[in-house]
N, C-alpha and C positions, 0 to 999 in steps of 0.2 A: 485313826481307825483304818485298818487295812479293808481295803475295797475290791482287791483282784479277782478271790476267787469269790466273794460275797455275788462281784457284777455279775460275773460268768453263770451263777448261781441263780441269777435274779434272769439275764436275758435267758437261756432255758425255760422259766419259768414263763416268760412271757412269750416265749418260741409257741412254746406247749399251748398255752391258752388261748395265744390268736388261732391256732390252726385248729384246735376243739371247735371255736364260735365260727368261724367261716366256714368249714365241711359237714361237721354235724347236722347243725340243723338243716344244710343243702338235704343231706340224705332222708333225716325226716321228711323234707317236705317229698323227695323223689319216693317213697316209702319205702324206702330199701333196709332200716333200722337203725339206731345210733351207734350199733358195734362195727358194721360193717364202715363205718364213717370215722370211727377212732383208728380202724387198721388202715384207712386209706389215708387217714391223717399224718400217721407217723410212717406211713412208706414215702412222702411225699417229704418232711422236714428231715428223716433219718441221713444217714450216710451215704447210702448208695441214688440219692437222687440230688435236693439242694445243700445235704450235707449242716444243714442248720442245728443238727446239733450229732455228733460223734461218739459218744459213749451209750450207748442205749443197750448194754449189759448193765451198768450200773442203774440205770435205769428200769429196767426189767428186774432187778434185784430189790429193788425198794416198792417197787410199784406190786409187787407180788403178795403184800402186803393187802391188798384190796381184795385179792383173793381169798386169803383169810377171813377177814371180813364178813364175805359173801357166803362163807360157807357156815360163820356164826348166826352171823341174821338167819338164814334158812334153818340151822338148830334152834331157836328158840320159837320156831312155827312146829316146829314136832316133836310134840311131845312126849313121853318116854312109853306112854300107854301106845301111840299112833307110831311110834318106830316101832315098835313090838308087831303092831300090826301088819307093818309092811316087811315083814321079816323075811317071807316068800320071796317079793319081789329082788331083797336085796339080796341073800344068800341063795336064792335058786336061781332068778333068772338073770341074776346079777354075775353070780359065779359063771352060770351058763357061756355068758356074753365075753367076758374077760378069756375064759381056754379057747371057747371054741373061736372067737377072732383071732388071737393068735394063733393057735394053728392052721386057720384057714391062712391066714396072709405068711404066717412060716411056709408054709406048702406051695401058695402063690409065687415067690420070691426065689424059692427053687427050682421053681420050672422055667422062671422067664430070667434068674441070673447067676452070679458061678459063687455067691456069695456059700461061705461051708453051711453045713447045719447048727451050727453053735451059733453062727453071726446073726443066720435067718431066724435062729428061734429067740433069740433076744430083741430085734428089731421086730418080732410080729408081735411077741407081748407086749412092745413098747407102745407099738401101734396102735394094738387093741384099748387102750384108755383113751377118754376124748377129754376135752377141755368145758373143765366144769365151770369156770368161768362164763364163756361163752356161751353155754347152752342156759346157762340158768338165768343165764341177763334176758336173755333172747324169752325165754317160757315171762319171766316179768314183765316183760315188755308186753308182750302178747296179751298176758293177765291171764296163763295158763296155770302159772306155778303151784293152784293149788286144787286142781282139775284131777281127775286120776291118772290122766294123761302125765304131765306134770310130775304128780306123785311117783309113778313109776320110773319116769327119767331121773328121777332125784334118786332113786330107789340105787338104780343101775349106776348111778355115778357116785354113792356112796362105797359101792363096792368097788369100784376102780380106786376108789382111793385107798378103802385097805389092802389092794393087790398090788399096793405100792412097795410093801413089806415082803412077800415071797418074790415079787418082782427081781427085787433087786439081791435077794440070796440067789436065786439062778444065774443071774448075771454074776456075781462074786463065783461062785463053784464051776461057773465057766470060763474064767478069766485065765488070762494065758501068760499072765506074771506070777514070780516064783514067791511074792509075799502074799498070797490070795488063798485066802482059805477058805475053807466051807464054815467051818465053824463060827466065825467073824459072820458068816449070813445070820444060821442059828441063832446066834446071838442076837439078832433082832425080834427075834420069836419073844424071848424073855422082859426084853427092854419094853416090846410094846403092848404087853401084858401089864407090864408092872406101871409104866406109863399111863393107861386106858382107866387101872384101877386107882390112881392118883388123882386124876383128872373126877373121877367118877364119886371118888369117898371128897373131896373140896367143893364140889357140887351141890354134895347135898349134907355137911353138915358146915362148911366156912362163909360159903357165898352170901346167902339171904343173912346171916347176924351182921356183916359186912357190910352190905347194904343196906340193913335197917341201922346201921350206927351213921354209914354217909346221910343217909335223907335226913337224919335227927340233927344235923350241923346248920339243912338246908341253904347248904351253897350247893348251884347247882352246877358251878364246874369241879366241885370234888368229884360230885355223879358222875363226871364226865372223865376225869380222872381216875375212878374206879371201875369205870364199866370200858376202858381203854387198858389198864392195868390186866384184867381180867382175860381179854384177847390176847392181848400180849404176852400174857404170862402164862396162860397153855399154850400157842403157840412154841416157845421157847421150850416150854419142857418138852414137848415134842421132838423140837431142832436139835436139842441138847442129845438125844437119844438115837439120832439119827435116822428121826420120821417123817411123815407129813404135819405140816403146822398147820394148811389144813383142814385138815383130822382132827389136832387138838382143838382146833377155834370148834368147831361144830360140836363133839364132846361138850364144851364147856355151855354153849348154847343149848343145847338138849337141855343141860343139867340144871342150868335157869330158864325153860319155858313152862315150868308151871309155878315158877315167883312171882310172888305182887307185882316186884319191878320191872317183868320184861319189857312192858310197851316204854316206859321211862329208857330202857337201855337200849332197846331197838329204835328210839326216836332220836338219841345221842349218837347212835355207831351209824346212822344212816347216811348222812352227808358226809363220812371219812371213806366209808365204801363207795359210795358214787364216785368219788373224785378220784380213789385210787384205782377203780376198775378202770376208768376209762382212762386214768396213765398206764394200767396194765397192758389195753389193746393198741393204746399207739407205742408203746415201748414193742409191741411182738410185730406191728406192721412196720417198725424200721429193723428187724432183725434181716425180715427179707432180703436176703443178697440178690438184685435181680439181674447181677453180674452172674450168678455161677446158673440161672434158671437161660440166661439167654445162650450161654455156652454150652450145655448139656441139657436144649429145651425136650427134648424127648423122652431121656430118661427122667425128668421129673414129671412131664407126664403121665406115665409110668407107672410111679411110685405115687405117684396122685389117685390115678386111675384104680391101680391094684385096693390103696388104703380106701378111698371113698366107696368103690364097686362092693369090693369083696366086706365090707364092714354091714355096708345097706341091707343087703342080703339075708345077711347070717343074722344082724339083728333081725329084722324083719319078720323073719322065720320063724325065730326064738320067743318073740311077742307074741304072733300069731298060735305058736303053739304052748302058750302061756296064759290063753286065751282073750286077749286080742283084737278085737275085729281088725278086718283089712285094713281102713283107713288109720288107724289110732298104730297099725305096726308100722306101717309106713314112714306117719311122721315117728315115731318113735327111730327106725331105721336112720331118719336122715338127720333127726337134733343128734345120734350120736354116730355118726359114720366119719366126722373129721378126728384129726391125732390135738391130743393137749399136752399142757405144760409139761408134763410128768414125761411125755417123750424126749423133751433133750433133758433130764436129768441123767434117764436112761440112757440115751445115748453116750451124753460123754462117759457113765461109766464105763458102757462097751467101747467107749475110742481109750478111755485106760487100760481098760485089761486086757489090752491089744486082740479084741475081737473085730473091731473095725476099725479101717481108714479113715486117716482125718479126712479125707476129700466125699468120703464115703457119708459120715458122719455129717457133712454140710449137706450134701444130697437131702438127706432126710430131715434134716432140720428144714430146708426149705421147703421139701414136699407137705413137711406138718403145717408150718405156718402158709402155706397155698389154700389146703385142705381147709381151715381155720375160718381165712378171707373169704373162702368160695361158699361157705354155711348158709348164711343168711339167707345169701341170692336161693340156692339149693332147696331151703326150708321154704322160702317162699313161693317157688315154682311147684314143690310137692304139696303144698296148703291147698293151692289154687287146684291143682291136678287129681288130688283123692277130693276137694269137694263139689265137682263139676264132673267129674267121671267114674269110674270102676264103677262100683258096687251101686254105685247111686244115677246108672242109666233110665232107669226105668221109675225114679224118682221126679215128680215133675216140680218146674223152679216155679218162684212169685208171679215169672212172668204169663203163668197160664190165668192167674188166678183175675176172676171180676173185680172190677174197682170195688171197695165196700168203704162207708165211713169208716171205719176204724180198722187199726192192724194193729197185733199182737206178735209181739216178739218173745218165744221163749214159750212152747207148749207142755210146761213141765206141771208138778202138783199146783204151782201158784197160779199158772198160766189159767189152767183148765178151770179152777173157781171163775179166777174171771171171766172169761167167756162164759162161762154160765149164765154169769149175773145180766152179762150184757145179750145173750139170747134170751133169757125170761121177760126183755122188754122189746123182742124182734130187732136187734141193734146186728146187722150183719157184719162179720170179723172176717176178715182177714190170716190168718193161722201161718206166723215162719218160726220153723226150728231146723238147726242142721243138724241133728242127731236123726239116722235115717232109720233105726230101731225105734224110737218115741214116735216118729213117721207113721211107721208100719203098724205099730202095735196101736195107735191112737185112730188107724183105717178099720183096725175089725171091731171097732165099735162107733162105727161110723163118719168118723169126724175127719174132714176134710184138711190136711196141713202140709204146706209147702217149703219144700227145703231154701236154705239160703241164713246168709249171714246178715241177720236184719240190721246189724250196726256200719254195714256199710252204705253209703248213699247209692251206688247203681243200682244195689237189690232193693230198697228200699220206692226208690223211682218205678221199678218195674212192677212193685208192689201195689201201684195208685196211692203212692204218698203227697203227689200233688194235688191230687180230688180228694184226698180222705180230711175229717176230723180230727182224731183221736189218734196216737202212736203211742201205745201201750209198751213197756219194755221190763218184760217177768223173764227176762235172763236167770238162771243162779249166778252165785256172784259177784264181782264187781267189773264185769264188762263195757259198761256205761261211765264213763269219765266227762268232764267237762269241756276237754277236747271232742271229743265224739259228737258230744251234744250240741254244742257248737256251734262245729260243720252241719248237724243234721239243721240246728234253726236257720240257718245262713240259708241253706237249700230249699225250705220248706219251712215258711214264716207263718204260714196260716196251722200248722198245725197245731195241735193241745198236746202236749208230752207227758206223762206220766212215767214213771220210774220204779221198778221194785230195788229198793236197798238191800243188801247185803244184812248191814249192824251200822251200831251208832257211827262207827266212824267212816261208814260208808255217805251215813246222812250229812256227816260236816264238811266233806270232800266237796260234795254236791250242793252244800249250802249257798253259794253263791253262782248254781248253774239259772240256768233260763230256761226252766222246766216248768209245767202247773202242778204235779204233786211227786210227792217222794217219799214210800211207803216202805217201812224197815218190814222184813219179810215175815219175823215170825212174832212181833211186837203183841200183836191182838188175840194171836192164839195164845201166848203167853198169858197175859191178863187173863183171858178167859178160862187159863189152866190156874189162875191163882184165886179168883172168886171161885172156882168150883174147891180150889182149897180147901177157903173159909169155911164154907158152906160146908163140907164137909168135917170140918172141924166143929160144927156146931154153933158159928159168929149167925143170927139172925140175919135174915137178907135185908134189911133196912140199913144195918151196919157196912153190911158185902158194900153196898151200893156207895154209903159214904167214904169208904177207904178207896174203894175204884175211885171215884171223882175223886178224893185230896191226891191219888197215885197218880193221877193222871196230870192234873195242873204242875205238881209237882217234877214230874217227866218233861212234861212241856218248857215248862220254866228252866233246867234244866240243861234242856238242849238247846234251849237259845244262851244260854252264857257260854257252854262249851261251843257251839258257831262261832259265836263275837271273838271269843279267844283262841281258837284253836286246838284248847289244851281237854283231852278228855279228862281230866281231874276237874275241873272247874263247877261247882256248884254241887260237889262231894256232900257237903251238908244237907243237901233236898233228899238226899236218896234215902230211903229207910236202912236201918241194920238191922239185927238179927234177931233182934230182943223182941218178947212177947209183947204184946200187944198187955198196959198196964189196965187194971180191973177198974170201971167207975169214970175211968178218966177220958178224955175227948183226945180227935186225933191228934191235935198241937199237942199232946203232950207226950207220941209218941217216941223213944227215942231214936237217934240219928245216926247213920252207918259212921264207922270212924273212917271206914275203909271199904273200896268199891276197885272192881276191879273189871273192865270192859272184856271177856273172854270170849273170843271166836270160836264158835260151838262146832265139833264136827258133824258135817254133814254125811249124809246117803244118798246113794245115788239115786 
């Protein structure tokens, strides 16, 4: 059995994974994020420092993979009704964001260098795309991703990725080789029509029979097999065309988020995405030549300065007059003011069609991956900066407020019942939300509420979390993790925690936290919209009352087997199905769902 290139194969691999578990988690606990930890990882094993592993193009070629991925998970969170809805975002202010960065940093480029106008207008559109990768790790990590905030960044990074397609037709009709056509751009016009609608008709008339034939085998690595096959294979049809793959993975994920199967497919692709994202940022932190940044440090700051300055800006503006508040364009401004992948695709086709210098073409490859590294820190300093200043001066923090037993996190519809309940018995609250419009508007009807990020322990401390009782947490959401909670018992053991949930699988995450309750947010209004059902339907209220209680037991019971196991299918049986209610006969002889399927209801704001 040959062993040469197997070993080579295998020490990489374990290059790769000691340097994940030694810096990573350093940088979690530094709070700096795990992205910025994967690019200081592999600037560190790459070539240009201990050299522990030498090809990290090949590297970056497979690991890109992971980006795929990320962008299919994210398709199967938006659904085709909810991409419709964001249509504004993506083709208005999304298109917005893509010309006008480019010509702003086109413009930039030729005032401060001698590059022609052909070179600067393909390097400012290159520019102007950020790394989708990166930003949308970063939004999940946060637990923004599905925020409007969020929303809107996803918005704006979908369009950079179909501006990957006229992108590279200007760069072709620019090109300064004599086999370079325009029409060969053109051509991509058709392919990725024809593509789009490919991807779109197998969505929705081959996927779901597909899938209902794997689950009928019930092996559950066929599942896994098919819902891998399935990325793969839009992808490809993409690459085949000469597109973003992806583009197609995300396609294909739209086209299954309103299937039985998504949570099944999104809980199989999940662990191939983690692993290959995070080969994808240490494969781009060893790209960094920080040979050619120490010999020409100037002009990469530069082209640093220009890309992050001149991006900040123009988005910024763009949100704001998209309407925006200040704080929300900001961070918007800075999750996309860095350059992404899509730039050295771009570029090396501009170093082919002899639009730019290979020395030229390294310049910006390494100003992109600086930009990239610098994000996180960036984002974080701007989080800290818009929620402690601008707009929010004259907004006063926790630490003005009286100790009271109890504090309340999150003065939103949820919030404000409860404080109700708990003033109807003189129970004095506490009031944090960082929303400084729910602020404002919750002062002219008098109610007293202080800004601050109640999940962090300093704001919380200053809040009299160590004299209070009660720490109430009506975030929307799922802001509240088990890490969180945690730290907050570690700090503050006498307190009672309470929790508002999200949904059921908000409740199983937290099933094993060190909390005293945990209340799914819209559980009770439910029931209570389903007895007024009945009732309305004509069921006598003697009846209402006995389906409520067997609904109930039965929920309950329910969610302790899906706890025990993890698996939201688990005790499928308990749930009701669809079928009437049979005449004469008692509720054990109601019939039983076949099929149940946990869907995240969209919210309003």
């Amino acid at each position: 059995m040959a062993v040469g290139g197997d070993s080579t194969l295998l020490r990489d691999g374990v290059v790769y994974l000691a340097a994940a578990v030694a810096i990573v988690p350093l940088f979690h606990r530094l709070k700096l994020g795990a992205v910025l930890g994967y690019l200081v990882a592999g600037m560190i094993i790459g070539p240009h420092l201990l050299g522990l592993v030498t090809d990290p193009e090949a590297t970056l070629a497979f690991a890109e993979f992971g980006v795929v991925l990320l962008l299919f998970v994210i398709g199967l969170e938006l659904r085709p009704r909810r991409l419709w809805d964001l249509r504004y975002d993506i083709f208005g202010l999304g298109s917005a964001q893509v010309v006008l960065c480019g010509l702003a940093i086109t413009g930039a480029l030729l005032l401060t260098t001698s590059f022609t106008w052909q070179a600067a207008l393909v390097i400012g559109l290159a520019l102007a795309l950020s790394s989708t990768a990166l930003d949308v790790q970063i939004l999940r990590d946060q637990g923004k991703i599905n925020t409007p905030l969020g929303q809107r960044i996803i918005s704006i990074h979908l369009m950079q990725d179909l501006a990957i397609v006229p992108l590279l037709i200007v760069t072709t009709a620019l090109s300064r080789t004599t086999d370079a056509l325009a029409p060969e751009g053109w051509e991509l016009v058709w392919k990725s029509l024809v593509a789009i609608g490919a991807l779109v008709l197998a969505g929705r008339f081959l996927v779901n029979p597909l899938f209902r034939l794997i689950a009928q085998t019930g092996t559950r690595e066929v599942f896994v097999i098919g819902a891998l096959l399935m990325v793969v294979g839009s992808a490809f049809l993409m690459a085949s065309f000469g597109l973003s793959m992806a583009l197609g993975a995300f396609i294909a994920g739209v086209m299954l988020a309103d299937s039985p199967y998504r949570h099944e497919v999104e809980a199989d692709i999940d662990p191939f995405r983690g692993l290959l994202l995070g080969l994808f940022f240490m494969a781009v932190g060893m790209l960094l030549d920080l040979s050619i940044i120490l010999q020409q440090p100037a002009r990469i700051l530069l082209y640093v300065t220009i890309l992050l300055g001149v991006k900040f800006v123009t988005i910024a503006v763009l949100a704001r007059l998209f309407g925006s508040n200040w704080r929300d364009s900001a961070l918007t401004g800075v999750h996309l003011a860095q350059g992404g992948e899509f730039a050295f695709v771009v570029l090396t086709a501009a170093e082919s069609g002899l639009l730019l210098a290979s020395q030229a073409s390294s310049l910006f490859a390494a100003a992109v991956t600086v930009s990239m590294a610098l994000t996180p820190l960036l984002i974080a300093g701007i989080d800290r900066l818009v929620e402690h200043g601008g707009e929010d001066h004259d907004v006063e923090g926790p630490e003005e407020a009286e100790n009271a037993p109890a504090i309340l996190v999150g003065y939103g519809r949820f919030g404000q019942t409860v404080n109700q309940l708990l003033a109807a018995r003189g129970i004095p609250v506490t009031l944090i939300d960082r929303k400084p419009g729910q602020i404002e508007l919750s002062g002219r009807f008098g109610q007293k509420v202080y800004y601050g990020d109640g999940t962090r322990l300093d704001v919380l401390r200053m809040a009299g979390a160590e004299e209070a009782q009660l720490l109430i947490y009506c975030n929307d959401g799922q802001q509240v993790t088990n890490e969180m909670l945690g730290a907050v018992r570690r700090a503050f053991p006498s307190l009672k925690v309470l929790i508002r949930a999200f949904d059921r699988r908000h409740v199983i995450q937290l099933a094993n936290a060190d909390c005293d309750a945990v209340v799914r947010e819209v559980h009770e209004s439910a029931v209570a919209m389903g007895c007024a059902a009945l009732k309305a339907a004509g069921v006598d209220e003697a009846t209402v009352d006995a389906i409520e209680a067997e609904y109930r037991e039965r929920d309950s019971e329910r969610l302790a087997l899906q706890i025990a196991s993890g698996d939201l299918r688990a005790g499928l049986d308990l749930a009701y199905g669809t079928y009437p209610l049979p005449a004469n006969e008692g509720l054990a002889e109601i019939p039983q769902a076949v099929d149940e399927d946990e869907v995240v209801p969209e919210r309003s704001s």
